[in-house]
C-alpha positions as CSV (number, residue, x, y, z in Angstrom):
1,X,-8.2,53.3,47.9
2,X,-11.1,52.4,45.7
3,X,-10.6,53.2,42.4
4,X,-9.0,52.1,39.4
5,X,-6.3,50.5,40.3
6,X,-3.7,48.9,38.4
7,X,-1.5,46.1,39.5
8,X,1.4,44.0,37.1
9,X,3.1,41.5,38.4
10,X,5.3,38.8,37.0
11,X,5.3,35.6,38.5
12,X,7.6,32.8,37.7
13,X,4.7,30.2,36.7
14,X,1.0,29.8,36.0
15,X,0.1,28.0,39.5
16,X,2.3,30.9,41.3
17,X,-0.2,33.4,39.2
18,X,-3.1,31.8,40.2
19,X,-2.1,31.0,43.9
20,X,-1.5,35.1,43.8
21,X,-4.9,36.2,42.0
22,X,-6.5,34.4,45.1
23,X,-5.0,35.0,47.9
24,X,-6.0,38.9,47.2
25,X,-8.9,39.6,49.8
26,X,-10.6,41.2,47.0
27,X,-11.7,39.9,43.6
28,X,-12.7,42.7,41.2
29,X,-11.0,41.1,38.1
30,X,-7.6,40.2,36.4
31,X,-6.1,39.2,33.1
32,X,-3.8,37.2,31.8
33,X,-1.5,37.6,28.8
34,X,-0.4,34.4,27.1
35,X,0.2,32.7,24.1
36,X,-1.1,29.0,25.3
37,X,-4.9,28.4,24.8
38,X,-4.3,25.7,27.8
39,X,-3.1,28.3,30.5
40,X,-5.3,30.8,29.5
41,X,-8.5,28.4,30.0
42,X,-6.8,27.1,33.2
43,X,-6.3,30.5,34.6
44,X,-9.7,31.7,33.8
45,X,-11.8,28.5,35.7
46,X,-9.3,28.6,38.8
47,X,-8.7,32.1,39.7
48,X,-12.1,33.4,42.2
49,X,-12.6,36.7,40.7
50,X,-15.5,38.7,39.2
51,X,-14.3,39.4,35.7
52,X,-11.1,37.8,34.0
53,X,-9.7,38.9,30.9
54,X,-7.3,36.8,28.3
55,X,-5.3,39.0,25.9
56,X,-7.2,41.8,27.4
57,X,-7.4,44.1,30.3
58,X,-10.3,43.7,32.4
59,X,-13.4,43.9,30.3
60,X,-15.5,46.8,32.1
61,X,-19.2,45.9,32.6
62,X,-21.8,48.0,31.1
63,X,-24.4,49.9,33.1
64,X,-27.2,47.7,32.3
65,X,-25.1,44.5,33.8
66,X,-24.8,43.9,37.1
67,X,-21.2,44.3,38.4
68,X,-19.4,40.7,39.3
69,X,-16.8,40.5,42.2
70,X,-16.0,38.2,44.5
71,X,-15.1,37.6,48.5
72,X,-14.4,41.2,49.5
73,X,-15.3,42.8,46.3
74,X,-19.1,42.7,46.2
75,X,-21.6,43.9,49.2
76,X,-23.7,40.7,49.6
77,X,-26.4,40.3,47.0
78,X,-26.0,43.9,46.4
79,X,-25.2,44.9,43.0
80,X,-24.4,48.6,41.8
81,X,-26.3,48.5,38.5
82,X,-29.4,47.2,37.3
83,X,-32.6,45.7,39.4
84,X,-30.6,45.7,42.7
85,X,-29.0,49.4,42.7
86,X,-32.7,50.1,41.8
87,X,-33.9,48.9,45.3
88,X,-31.3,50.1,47.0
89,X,-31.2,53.6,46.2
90,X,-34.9,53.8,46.6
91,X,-37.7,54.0,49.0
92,X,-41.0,51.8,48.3
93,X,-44.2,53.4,49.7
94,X,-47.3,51.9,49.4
């Protein structure tokens, strides 16, 4: 599938979350709903992903920023918006 998917899953503690987040092929984005400022900021720098949101689902990029994902997730240096999509879904002539 590629889509939107969603995925919840309870895990019994922060290191088990983030050992989960990356062990996903993909990396798209996740989020994290907490009341500690500490696991929250831990979360955010260990988990490999594109887009991470705290207290919020994943914040959706806006068409003129390039989309971030990581490992699987993104097609090289490809992006699908902004100066990249441009060259890709064009031909230069000269």
């Amino acid at each position: 599938i590629f889509g939107p998917v969603l995925n919840i899953v309870k895990v019994d503690t922060l290191d088990d979350a983030i050992k989960f987040t990356n062990a996903n092929p993909w990396g798209n984005g996740c989020a994290i709903f907490t009341q500690s400022g500490a696991a929250a900021r831990k979360f955010q720098h260990e988990v490999d992903v594109g887009q991470v949101g705290i207290n919020v689902p994943i914040p959706v990029p806006l068409s003129p920023f390039a989309f971030t994902g990581s490992r699987a997730s993104i097609r090289g240096d490809i992006n699908f918006n902004g100066k990249s999509a441009v060259h890709f879904y064009t031909q230069i002539k000269s």
